[in-house]
Every structure is written in structure tokens, then in C-alpha cells.
mmJSON file of the N, C-alpha and C atoms, coordinates in Angstrom:
{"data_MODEL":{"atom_site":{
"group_PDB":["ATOM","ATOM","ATOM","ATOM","ATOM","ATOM","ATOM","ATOM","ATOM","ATOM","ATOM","ATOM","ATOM","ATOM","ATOM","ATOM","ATOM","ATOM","ATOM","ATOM","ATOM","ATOM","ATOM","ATOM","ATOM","ATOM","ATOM","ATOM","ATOM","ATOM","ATOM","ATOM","ATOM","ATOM","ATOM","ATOM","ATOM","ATOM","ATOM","ATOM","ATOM","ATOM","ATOM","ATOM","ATOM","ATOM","ATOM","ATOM","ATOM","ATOM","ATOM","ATOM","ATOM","ATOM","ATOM","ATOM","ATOM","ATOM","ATOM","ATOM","ATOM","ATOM","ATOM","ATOM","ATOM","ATOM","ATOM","ATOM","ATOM","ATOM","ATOM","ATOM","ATOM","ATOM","ATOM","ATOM","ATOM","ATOM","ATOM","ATOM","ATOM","ATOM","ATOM","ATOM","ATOM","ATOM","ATOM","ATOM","ATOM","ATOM","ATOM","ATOM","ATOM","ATOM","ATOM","ATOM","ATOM","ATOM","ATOM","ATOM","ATOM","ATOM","ATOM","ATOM","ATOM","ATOM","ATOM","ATOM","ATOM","ATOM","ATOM","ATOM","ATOM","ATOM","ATOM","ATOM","ATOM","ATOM","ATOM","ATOM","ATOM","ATOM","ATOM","ATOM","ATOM","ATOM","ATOM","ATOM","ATOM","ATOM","ATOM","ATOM","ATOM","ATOM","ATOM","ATOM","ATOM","ATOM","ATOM","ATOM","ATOM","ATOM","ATOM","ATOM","ATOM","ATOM","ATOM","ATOM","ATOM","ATOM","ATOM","ATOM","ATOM","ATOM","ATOM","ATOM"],
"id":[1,2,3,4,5,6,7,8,9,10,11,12,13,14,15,16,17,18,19,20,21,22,23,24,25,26,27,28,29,30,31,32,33,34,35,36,37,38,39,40,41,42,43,44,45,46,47,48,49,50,51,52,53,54,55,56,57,58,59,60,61,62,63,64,65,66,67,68,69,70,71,72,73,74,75,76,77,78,79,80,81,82,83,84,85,86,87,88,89,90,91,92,93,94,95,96,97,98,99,100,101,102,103,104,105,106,107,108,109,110,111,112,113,114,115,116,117,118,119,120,121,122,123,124,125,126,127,128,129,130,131,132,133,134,135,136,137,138,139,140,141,142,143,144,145,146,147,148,149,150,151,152,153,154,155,156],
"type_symbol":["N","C","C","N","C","C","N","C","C","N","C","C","N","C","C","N","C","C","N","C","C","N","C","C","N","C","C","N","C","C","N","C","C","N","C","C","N","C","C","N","C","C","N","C","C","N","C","C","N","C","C","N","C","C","N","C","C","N","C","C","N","C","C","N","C","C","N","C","C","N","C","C","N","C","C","N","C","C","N","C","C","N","C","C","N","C","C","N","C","C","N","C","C","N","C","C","N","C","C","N","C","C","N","C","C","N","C","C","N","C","C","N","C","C","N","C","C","N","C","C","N","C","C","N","C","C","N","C","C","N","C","C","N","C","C","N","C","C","N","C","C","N","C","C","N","C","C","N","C","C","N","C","C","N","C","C"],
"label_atom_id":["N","CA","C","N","CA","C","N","CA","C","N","CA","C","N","CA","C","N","CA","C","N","CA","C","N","CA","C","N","CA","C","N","CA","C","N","CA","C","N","CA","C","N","CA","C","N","CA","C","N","CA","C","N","CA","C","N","CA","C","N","CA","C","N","CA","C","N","CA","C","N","CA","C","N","CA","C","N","CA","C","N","CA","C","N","CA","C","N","CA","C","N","CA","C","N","CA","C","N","CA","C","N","CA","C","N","CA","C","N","CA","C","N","CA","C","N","CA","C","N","CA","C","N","CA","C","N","CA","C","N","CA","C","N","CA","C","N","CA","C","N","CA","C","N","CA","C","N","CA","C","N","CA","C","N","CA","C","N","CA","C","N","CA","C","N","CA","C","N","CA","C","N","CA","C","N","CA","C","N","CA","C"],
"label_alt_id":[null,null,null,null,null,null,null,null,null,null,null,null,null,null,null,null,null,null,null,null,null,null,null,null,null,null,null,null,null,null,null,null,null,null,null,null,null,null,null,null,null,null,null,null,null,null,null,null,null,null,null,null,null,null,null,null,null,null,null,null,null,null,null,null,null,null,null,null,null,null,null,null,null,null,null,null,null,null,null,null,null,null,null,null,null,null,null,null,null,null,null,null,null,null,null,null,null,null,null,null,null,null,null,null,null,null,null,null,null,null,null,null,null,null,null,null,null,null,null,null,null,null,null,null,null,null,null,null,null,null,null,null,null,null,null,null,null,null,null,null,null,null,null,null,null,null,null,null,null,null,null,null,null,null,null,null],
"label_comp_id":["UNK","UNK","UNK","UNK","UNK","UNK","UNK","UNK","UNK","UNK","UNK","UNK","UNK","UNK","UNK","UNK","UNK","UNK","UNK","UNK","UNK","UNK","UNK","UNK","UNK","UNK","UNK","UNK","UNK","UNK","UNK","UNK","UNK","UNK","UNK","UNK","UNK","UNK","UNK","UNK","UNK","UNK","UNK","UNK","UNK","UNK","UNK","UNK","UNK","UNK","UNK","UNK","UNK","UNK","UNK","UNK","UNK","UNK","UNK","UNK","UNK","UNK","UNK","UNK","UNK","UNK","UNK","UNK","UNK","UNK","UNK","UNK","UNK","UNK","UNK","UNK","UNK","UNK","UNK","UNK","UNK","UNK","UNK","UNK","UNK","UNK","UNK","UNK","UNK","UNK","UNK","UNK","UNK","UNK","UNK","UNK","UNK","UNK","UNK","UNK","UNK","UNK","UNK","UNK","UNK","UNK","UNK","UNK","UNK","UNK","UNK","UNK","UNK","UNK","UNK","UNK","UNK","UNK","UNK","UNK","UNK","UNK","UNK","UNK","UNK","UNK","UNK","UNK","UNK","UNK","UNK","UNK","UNK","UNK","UNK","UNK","UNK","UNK","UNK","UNK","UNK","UNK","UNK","UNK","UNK","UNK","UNK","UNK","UNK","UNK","UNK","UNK","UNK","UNK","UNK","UNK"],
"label_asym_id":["A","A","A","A","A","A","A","A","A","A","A","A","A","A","A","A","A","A","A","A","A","A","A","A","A","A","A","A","A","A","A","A","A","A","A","A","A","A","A","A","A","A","A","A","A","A","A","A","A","A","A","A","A","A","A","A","A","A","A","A","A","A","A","A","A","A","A","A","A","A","A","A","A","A","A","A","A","A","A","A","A","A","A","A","A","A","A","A","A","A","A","A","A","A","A","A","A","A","A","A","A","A","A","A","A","A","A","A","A","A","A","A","A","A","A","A","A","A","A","A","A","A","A","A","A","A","A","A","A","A","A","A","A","A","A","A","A","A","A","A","A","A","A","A","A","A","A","A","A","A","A","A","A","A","A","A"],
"label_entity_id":["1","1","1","1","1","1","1","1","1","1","1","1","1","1","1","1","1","1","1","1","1","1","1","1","1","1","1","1","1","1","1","1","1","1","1","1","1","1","1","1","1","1","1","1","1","1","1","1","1","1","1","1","1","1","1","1","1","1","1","1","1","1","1","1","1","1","1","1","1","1","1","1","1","1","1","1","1","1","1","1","1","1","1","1","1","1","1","1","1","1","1","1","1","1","1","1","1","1","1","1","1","1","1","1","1","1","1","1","1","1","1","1","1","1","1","1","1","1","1","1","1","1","1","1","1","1","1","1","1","1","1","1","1","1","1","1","1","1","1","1","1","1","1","1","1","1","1","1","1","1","1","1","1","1","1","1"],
"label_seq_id":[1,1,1,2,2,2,3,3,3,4,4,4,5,5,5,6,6,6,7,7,7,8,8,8,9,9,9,10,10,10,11,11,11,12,12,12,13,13,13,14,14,14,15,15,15,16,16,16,17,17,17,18,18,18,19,19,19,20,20,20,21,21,21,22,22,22,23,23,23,24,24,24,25,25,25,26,26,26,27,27,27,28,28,28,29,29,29,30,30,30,31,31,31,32,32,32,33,33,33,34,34,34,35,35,35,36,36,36,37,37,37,38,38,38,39,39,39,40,40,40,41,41,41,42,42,42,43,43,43,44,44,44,45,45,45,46,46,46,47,47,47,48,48,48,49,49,49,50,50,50,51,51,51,52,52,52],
"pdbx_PDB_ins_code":[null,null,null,null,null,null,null,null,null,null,null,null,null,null,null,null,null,null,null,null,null,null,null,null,null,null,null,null,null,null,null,null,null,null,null,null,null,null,null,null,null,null,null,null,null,null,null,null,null,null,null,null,null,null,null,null,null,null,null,null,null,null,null,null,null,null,null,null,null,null,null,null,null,null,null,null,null,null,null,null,null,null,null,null,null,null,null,null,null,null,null,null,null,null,null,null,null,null,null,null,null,null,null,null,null,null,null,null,null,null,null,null,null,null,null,null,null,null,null,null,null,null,null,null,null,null,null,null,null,null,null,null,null,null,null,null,null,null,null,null,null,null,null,null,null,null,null,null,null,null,null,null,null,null,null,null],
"Cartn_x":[96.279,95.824,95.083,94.46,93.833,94.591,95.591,97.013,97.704,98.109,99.362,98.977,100.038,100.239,99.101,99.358,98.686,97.414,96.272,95.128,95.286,96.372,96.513,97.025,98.389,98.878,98.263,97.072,96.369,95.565,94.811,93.988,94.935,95.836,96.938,97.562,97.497,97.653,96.511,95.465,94.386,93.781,94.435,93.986,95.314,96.251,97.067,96.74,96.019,95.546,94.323,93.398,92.225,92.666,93.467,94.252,94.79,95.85,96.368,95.547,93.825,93.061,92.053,91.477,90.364,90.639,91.982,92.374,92.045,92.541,92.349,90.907,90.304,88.851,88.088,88.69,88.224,86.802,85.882,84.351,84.521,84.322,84.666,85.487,86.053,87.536,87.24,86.789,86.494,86.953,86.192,86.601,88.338,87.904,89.816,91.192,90.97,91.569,92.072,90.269,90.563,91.65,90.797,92.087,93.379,94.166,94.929,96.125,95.154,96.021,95.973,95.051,95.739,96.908,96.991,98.14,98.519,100.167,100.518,101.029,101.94,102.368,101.612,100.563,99.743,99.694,100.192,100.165,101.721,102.408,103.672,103.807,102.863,102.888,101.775,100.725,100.446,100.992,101.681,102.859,104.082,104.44,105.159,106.633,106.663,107.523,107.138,108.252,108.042,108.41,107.231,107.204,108.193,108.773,109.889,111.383],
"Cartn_y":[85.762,87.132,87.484,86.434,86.921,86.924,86.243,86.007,87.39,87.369,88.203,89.873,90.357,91.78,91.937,91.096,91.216,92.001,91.874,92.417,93.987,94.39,95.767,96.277,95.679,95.913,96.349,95.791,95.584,96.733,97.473,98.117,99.686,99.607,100.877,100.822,100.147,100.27,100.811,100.135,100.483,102.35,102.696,103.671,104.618,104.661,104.897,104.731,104.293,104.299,105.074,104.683,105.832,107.431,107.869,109.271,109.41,108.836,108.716,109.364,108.53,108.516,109.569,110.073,111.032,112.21,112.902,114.455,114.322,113.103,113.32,113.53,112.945,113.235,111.328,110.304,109.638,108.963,109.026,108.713,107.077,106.147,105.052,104.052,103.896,103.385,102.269,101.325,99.949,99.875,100.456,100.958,101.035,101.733,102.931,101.408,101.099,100.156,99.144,98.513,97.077,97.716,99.319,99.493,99.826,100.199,100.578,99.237,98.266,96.791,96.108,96.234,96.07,97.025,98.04,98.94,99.42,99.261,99.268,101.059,101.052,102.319,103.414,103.564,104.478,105.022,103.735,104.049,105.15,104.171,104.982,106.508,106.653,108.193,109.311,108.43,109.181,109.466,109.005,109.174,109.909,110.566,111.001,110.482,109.077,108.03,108.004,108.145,107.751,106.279,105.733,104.191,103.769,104.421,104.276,104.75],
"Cartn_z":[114.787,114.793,116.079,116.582,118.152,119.185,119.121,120.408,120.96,122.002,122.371,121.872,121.478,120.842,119.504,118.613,117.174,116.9,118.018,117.662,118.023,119.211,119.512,118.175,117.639,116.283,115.278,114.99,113.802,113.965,115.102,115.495,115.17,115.98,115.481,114.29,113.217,111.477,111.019,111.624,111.045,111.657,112.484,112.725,111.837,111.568,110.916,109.574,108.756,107.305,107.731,108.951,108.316,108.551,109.511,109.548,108.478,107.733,106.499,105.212,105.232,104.349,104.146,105.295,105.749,105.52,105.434,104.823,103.528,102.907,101.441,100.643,102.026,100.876,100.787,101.385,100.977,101.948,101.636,102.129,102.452,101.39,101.696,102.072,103.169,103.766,103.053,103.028,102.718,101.198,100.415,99.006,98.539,100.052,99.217,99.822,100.704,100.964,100.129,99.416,98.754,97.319,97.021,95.647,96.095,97.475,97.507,97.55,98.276,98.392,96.604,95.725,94.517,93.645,94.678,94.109,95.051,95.201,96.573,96.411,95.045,94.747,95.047,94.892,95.434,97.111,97.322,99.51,99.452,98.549,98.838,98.285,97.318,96.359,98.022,98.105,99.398,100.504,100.982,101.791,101.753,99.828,100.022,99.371,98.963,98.558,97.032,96.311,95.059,95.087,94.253,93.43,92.909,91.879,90.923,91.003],
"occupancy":[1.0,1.0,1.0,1.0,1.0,1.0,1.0,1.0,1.0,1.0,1.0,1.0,1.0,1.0,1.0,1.0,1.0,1.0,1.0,1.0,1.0,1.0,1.0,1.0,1.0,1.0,1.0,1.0,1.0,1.0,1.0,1.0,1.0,1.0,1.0,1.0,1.0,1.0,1.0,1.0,1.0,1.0,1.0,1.0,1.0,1.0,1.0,1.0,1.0,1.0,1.0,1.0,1.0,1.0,1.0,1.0,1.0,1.0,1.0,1.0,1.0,1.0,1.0,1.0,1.0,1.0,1.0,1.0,1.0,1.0,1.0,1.0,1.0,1.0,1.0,1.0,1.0,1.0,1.0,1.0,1.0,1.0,1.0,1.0,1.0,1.0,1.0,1.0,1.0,1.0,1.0,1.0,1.0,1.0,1.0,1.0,1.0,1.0,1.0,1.0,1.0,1.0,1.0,1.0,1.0,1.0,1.0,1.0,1.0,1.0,1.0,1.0,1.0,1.0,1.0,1.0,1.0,1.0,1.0,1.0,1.0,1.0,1.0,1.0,1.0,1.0,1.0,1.0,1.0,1.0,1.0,1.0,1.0,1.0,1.0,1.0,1.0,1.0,1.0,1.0,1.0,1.0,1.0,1.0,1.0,1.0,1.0,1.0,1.0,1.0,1.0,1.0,1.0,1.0,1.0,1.0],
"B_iso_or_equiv":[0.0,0.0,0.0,0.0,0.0,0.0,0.0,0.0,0.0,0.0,0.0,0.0,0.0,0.0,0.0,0.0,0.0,0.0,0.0,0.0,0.0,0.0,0.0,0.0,0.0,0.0,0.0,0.0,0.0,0.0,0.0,0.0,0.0,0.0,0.0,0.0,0.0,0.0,0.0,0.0,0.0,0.0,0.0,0.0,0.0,0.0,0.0,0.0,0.0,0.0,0.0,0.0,0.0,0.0,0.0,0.0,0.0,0.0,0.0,0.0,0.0,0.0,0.0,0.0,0.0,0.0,0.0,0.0,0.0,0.0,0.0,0.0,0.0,0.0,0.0,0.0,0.0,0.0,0.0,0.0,0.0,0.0,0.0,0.0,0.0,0.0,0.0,0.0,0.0,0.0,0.0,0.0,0.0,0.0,0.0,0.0,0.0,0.0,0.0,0.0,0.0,0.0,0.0,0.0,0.0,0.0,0.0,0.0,0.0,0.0,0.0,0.0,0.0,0.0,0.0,0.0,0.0,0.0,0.0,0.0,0.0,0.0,0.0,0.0,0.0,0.0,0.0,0.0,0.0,0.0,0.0,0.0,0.0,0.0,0.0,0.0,0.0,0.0,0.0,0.0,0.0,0.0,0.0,0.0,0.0,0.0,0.0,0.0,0.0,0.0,0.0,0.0,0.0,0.0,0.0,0.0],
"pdbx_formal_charge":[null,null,null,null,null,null,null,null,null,null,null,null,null,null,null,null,null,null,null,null,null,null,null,null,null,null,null,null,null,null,null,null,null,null,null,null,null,null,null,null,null,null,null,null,null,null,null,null,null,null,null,null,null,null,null,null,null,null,null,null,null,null,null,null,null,null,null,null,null,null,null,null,null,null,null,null,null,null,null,null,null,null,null,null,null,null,null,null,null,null,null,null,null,null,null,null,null,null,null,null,null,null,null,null,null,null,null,null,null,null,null,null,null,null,null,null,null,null,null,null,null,null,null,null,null,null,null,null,null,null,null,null,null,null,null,null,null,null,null,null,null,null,null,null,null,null,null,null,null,null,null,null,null,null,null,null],
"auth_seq_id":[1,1,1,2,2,2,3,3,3,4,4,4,5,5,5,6,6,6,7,7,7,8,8,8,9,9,9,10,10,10,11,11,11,12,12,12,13,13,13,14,14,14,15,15,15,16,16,16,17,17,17,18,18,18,19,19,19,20,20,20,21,21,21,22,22,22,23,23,23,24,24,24,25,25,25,26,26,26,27,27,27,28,28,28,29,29,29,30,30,30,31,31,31,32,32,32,33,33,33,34,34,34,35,35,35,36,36,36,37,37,37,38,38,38,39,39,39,40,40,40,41,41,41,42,42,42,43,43,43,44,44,44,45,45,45,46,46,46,47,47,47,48,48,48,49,49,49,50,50,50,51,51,51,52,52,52],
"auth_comp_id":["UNK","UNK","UNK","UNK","UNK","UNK","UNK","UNK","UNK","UNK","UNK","UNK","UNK","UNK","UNK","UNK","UNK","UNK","UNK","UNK","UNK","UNK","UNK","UNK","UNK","UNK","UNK","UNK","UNK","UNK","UNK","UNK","UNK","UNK","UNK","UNK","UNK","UNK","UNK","UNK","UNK","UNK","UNK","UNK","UNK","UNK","UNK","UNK","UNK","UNK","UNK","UNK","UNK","UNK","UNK","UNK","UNK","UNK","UNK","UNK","UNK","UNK","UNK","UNK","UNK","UNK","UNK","UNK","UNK","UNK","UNK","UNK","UNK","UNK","UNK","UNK","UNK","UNK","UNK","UNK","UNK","UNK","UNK","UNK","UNK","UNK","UNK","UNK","UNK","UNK","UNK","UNK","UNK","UNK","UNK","UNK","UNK","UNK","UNK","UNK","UNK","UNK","UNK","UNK","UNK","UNK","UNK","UNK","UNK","UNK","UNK","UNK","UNK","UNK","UNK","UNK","UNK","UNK","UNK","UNK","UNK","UNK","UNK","UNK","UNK","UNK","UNK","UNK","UNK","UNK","UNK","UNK","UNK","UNK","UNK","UNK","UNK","UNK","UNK","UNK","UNK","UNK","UNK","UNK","UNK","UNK","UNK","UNK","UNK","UNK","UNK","UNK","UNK","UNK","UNK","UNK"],
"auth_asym_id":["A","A","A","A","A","A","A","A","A","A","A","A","A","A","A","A","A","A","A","A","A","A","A","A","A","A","A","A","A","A","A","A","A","A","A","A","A","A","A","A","A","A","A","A","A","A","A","A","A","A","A","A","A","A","A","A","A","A","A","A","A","A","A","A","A","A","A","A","A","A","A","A","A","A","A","A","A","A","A","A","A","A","A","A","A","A","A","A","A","A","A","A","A","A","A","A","A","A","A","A","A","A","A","A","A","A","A","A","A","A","A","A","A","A","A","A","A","A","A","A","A","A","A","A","A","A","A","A","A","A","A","A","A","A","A","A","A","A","A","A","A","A","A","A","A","A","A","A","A","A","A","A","A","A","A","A"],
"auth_atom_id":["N","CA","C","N","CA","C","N","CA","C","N","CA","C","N","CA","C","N","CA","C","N","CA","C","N","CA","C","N","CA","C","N","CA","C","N","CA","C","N","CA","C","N","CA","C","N","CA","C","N","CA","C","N","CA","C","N","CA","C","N","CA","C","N","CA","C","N","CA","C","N","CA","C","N","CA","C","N","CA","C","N","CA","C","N","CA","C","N","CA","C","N","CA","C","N","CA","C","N","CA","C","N","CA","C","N","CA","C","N","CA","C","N","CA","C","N","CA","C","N","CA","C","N","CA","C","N","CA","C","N","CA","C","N","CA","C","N","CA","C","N","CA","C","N","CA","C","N","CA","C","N","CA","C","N","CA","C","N","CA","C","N","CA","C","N","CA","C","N","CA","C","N","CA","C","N","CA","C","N","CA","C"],
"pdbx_PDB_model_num":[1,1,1,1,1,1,1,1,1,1,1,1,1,1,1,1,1,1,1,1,1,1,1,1,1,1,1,1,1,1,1,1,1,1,1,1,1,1,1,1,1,1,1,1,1,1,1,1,1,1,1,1,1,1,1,1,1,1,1,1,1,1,1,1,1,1,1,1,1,1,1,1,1,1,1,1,1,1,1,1,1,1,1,1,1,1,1,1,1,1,1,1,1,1,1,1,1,1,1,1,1,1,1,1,1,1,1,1,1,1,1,1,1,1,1,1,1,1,1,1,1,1,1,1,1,1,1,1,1,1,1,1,1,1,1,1,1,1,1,1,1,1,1,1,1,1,1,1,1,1,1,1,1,1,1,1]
}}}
């Protein structure tokens, strides 16, 4: 994760979920994150993608 490309990578996802996250209303990134990685469906319903 510290090598090469990876840390630029990681930095531009991560700025891409908090743009993603911040219209909606959400205050705690940290929060909204850990529930969104136990439910992935939810990234995809925000986005626009149905789950099912």
C-alpha cells in the first residue's frame, strides 16, 4: 500500500466517497463508511445501481 501508484490511488477513492457522501447529508465519514462496507448494496443504491 505505500509502493508505486497505490497511495495516489487510495487518496483519489477516498476523495470520491467523501464527494459521493457530503450532498447526502452525511456528518460522520468514518461512521458512514464502516456501515457502508458492512453493506455494500447501499453504495450501489447511492449511486444509482440497483442491488437486486
Amino acid at each position: 500500500m505505500r509502493n508505486g501508484e497505490t497511495p495516489r490511488v487510495m487518496v483519489f477513492l477516498r476523495n470520491i466517497a467523501i464527494t459521493l457522501l457530503k450532498p447526502q447529508g452525511h456528518k460522520n465519514l468514518a461512521r458512514t463508511t464502516r456501515n457502508l462496507r458492512n453493506h455494500p448494496g447501499q453504495i450501489l443504491e447511492m449511486i444509482g445501481f440497483s442491488s437486486r
